[in-house]
C-alpha positions as CSV (number, residue, x, y, z in Angstrom):
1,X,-4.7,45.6,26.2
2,X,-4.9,42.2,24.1
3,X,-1.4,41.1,25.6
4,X,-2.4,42.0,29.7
5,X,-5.5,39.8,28.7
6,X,-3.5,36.9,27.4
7,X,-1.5,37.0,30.2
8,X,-4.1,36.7,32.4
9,X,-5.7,34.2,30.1
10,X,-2.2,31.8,30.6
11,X,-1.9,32.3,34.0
12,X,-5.5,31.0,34.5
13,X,-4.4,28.0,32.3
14,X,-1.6,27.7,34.4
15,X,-3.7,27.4,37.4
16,X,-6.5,25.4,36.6
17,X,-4.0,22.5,35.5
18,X,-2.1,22.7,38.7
19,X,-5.2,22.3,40.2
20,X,-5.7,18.8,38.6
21,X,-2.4,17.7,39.7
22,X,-3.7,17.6,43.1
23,X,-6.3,15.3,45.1
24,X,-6.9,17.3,48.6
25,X,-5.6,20.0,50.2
26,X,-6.8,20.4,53.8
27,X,-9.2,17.8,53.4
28,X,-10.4,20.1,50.5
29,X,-11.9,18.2,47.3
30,X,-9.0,19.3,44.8
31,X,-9.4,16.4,41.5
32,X,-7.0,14.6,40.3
33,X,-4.9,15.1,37.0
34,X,-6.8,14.1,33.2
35,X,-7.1,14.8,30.1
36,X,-9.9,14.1,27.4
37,X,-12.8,15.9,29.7
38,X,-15.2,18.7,29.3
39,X,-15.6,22.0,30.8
40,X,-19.3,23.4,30.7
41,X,-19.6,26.5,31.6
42,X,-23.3,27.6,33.2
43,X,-23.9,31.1,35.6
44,X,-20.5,31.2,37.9
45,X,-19.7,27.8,37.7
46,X,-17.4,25.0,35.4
47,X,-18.7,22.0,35.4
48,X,-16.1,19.1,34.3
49,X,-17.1,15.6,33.4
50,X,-14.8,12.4,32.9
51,X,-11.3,12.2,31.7
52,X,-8.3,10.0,31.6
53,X,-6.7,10.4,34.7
54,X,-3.5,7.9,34.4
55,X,-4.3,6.0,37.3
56,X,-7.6,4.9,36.8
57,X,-8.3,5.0,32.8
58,X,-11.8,6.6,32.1
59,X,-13.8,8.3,35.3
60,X,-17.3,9.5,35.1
61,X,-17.2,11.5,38.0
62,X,-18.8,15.4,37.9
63,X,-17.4,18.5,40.4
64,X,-17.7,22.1,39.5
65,X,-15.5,25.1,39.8
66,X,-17.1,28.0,41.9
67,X,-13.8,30.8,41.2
68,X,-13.2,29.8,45.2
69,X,-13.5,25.9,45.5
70,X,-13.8,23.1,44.2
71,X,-17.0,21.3,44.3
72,X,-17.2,17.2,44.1
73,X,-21.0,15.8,42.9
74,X,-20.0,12.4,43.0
75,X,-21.5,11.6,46.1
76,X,-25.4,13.6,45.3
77,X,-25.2,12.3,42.1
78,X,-24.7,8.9,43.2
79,X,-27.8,6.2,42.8
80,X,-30.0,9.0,41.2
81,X,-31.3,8.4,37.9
82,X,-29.0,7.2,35.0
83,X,-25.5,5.1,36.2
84,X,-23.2,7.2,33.8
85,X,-20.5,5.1,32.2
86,X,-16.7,6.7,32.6
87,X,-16.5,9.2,29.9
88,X,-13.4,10.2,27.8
89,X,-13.2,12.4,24.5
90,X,-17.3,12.8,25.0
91,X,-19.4,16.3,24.6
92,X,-21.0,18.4,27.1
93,X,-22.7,20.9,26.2
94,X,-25.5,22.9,27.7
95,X,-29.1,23.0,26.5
96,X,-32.8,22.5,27.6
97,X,-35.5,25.8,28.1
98,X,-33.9,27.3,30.4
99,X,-30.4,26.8,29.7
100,X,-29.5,24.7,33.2
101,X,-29.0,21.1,31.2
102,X,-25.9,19.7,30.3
103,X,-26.0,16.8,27.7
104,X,-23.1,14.6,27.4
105,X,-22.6,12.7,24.0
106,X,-20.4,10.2,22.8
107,X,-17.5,9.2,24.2
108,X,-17.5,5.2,23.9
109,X,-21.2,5.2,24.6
110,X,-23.8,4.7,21.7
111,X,-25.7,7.7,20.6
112,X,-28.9,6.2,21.9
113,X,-28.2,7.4,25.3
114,X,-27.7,10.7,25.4
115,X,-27.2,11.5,29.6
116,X,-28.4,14.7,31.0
117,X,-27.2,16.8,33.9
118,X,-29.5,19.1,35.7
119,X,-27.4,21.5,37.5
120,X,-30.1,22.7,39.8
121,X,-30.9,19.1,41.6
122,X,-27.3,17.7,40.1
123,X,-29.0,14.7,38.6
124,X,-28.0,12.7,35.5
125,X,-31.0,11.3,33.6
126,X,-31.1,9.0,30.3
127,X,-33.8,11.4,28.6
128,X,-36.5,10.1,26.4
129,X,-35.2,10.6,22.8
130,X,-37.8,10.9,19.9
131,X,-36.8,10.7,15.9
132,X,-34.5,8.6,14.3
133,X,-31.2,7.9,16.3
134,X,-28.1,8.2,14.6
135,X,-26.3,4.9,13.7
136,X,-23.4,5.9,15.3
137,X,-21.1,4.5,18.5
138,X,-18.1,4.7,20.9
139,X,-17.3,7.9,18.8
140,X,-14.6,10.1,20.5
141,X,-13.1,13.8,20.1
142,X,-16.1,15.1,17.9
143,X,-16.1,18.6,18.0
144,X,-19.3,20.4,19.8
145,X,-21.2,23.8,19.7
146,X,-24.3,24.8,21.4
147,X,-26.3,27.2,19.8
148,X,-30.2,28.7,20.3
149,X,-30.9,24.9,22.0
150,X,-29.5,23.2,19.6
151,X,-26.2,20.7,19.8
152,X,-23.9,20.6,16.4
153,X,-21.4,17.9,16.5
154,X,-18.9,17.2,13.6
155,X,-16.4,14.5,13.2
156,X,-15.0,12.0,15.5
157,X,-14.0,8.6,15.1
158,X,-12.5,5.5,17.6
159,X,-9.1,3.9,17.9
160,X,-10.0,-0.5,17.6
161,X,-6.4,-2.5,18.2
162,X,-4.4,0.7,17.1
163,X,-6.0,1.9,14.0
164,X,-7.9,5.3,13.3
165,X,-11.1,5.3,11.8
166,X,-12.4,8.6,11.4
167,X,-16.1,9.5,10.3
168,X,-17.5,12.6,8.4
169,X,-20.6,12.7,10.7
170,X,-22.6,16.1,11.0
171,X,-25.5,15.6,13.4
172,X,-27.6,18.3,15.2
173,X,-29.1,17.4,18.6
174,X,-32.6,19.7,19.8
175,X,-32.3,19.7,23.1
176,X,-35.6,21.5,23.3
177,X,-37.2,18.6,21.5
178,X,-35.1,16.0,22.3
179,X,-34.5,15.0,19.1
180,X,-31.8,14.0,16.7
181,X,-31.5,16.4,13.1
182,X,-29.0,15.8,10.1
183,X,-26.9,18.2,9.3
184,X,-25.5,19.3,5.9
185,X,-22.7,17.6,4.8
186,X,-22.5,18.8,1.4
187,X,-19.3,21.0,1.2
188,X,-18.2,19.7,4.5
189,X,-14.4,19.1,5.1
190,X,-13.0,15.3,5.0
191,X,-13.1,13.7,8.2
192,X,-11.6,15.3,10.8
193,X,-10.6,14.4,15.0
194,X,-9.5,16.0,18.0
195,X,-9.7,19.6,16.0
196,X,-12.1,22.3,17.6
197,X,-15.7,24.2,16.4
198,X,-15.8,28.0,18.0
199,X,-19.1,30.0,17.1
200,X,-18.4,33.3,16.1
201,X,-22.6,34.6,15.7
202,X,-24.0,32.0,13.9
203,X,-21.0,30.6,12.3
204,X,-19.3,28.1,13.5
205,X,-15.0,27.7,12.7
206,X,-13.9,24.0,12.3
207,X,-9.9,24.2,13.0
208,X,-6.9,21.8,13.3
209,X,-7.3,18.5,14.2
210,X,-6.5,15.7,11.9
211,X,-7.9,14.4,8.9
212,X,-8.3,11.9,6.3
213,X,-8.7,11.8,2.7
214,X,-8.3,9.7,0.3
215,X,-7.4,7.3,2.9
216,X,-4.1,9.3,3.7
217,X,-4.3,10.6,7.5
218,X,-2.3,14.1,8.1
219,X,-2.7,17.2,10.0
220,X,-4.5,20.4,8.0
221,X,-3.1,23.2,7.0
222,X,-4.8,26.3,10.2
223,X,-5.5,28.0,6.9
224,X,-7.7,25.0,6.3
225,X,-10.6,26.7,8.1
226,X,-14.1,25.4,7.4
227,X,-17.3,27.6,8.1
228,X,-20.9,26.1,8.9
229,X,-23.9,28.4,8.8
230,X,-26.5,27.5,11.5
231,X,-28.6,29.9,10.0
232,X,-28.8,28.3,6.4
233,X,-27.3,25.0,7.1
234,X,-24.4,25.5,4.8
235,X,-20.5,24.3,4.9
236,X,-18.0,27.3,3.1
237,X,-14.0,27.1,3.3
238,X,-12.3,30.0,4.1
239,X,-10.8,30.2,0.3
240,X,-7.5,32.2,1.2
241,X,-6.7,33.8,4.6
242,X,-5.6,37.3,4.9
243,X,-0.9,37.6,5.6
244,X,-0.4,36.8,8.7
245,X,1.8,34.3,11.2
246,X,-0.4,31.1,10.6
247,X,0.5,28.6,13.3
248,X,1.7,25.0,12.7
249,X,-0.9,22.3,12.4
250,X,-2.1,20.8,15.9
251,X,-4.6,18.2,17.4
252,X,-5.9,18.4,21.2
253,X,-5.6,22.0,20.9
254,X,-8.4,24.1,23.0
255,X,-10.2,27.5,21.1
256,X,-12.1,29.9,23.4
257,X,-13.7,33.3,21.1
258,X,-12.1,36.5,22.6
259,X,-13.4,39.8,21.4
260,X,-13.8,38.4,17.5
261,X,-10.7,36.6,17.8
262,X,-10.7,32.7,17.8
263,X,-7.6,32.2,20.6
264,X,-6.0,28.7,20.4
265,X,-3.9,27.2,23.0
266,X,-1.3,24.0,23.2
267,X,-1.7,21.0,21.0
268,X,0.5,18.7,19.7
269,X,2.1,18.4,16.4
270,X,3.9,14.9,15.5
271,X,3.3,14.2,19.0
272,X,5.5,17.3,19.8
273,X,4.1,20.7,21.6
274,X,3.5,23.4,18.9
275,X,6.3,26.1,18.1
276,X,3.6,28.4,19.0
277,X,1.2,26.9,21.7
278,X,-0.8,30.2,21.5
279,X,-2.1,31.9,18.4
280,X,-5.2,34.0,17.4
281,X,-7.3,34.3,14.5
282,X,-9.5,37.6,13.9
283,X,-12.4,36.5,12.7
284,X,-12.9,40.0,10.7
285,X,-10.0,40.0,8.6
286,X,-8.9,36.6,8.5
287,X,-5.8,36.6,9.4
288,X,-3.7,34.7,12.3
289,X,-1.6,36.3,14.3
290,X,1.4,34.9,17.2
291,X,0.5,37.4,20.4
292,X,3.6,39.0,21.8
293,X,4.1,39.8,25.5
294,X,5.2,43.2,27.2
295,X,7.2,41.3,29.9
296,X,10.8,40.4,28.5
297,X,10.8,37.6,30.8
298,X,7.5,36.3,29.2
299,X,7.8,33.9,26.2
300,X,6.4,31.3,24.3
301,X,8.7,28.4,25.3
302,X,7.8,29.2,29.2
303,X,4.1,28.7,28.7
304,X,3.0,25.6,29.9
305,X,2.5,22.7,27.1
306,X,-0.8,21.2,27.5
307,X,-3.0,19.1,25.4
308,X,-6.4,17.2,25.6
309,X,-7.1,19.9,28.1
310,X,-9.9,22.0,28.5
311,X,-10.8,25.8,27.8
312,X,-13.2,28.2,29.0
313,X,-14.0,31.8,29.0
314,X,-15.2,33.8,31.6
315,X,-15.0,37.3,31.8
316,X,-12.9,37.6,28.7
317,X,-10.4,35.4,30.9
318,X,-9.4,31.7,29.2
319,X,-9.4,29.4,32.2
């Protein structure tokens, strides 16, 4: 069962990138190809914000993806409320009361605006934001979770004239409040960029990216899993993972939680793809595994390479 889902999960992958590879199709809104966006996922739809798209560096546009079209906002969001910047390695998460809000942080933009999306009027708004504001900008590739109206982002850092700076930022946005928390960093792991945060309950699995310490950049060990607890606000490693096939380190990688299992896809490692650009991590035992596919045909060099892309789960399907 777990192989005729991840084979639905690829071809989905599969689909959505050719998707982006393609501007109109019988005068059809089809968007163009990027990298470095989000993918929101609220009711039926995927809402996708920004992105590098080669031609034109950073775009701020917004469209949605029904499961039958494509949808462009552009032109309704256009000269309402807040003139979004182009976006690129931002968050976008959803939030507010009722769960219809998407809030876009970071991403070359100071944390004091903090741009909201209302998917029932498609409106971006620069909200009212009480507390102290973190002292924090042009941050890219934090990792994001939303959880019980709250925003937890992690990491993150900015490229200036080709050198890394990476930060060991843990901030916790209320979108109920509209306010800005700080989060735990005691026990946190070093600095980290472009890696992923899944939430598995309440905790929430920091994985691959890259890292600094003692001023040294590399890639982490994938058995160099973090844990944060957004229940008591506390960082734990995972100490020793149970045998298993872990997969080689990655950045840009995509994480989507299937059935307890964390399920990674693509990357790159020393700007090379991944032997393995799809692995999974069971949550309960700890231990990683490579999938293997029923079809002979089927195997992991014929699955497409991607990375900076984006990943979202619906109905137990990664699209």
């Amino acid at each position: 069962m777990g192989c005729k889902n991840l084979k639905h999960h690829l071809m989905l992958i599969l689909l959505i990138q050719l998707f982006l590879w393609v501007t109109f199709v019988n005068g059809q809104f089809i968007p163009g190809p990027r990298s470095g966006h989000t993918a929101t996922l609220i009711g039926d739809k995927i809402y996708f914000i920004g992105g590098y798209n080669f031609s034109i560096p950073k775009e701020s546009d917004i469209f949605y993806y029904n499961g039958i079209a494509w949808v462009e906002l552009n032109n309704q969001v256009s000269g309402q409320g807040a003139d979004m910047p182009p976006k690129l390695g931002h968050t976008a998460n959803v939030g507010g009361r009722n769960q219809d809000l998407i809030f876009i942080i970071g991403g070359d933009v100071e944390f004091s605006k903090v741009y909201q999306l209302d998917t029932k009027t498609n409106n971006v708004t620069l909200p009212t934001i009480l507390g102290v504001i973190p002292n924090r900008d042009s941050l890219v590739f934090m990792s994001s979770v939303s959880y019980e109206g709250k925003i937890y982002l992690f990491g993150g850092g900015k490229i200036e004239t080709d050198i890394i700076t990476l930060y060991n930022n843990h901030y916790i946005f209320n979108t109920i409040n509209l306010n800005w928390e700080d989060g735990s960093l005691v026990g946190a792991p070093p600095p980290r960029y472009k890696h992923t945060a899944t939430l598995v309950n309440e905790i929430i699995y920091y994985i691959g990216g890259i890292q600094i310490n003692n001023s040294i950049i590399s890639y982490p060990s994938m058995s160099d899993i973090y844990r944060y607890s957004t229940i008591s606000n506390t960082w734990s490693s995972v100490a020793r993972l149970a045998p298993g096939n872990t997969p080689e380190p990655r950045l840009g990688h995509s994480a989507v939680l299937v059935e307890g299992k964390i399920c990674i896809f693509g990357g790159s490692f020393n700007n090379s793809s991944p032997t393995e650009p799809i692995a999974m991590l069971n949550t309960s035992t700890l231990a990683w595994s490579i999938p293997h596919f029923k079809n002979p045909r089927s195997n992991m060099q014929n699955l497409p390479k991607l990375v900076y892309h984006t990943a979202t789960l619906v109905d137990k399907r990664m699209k």
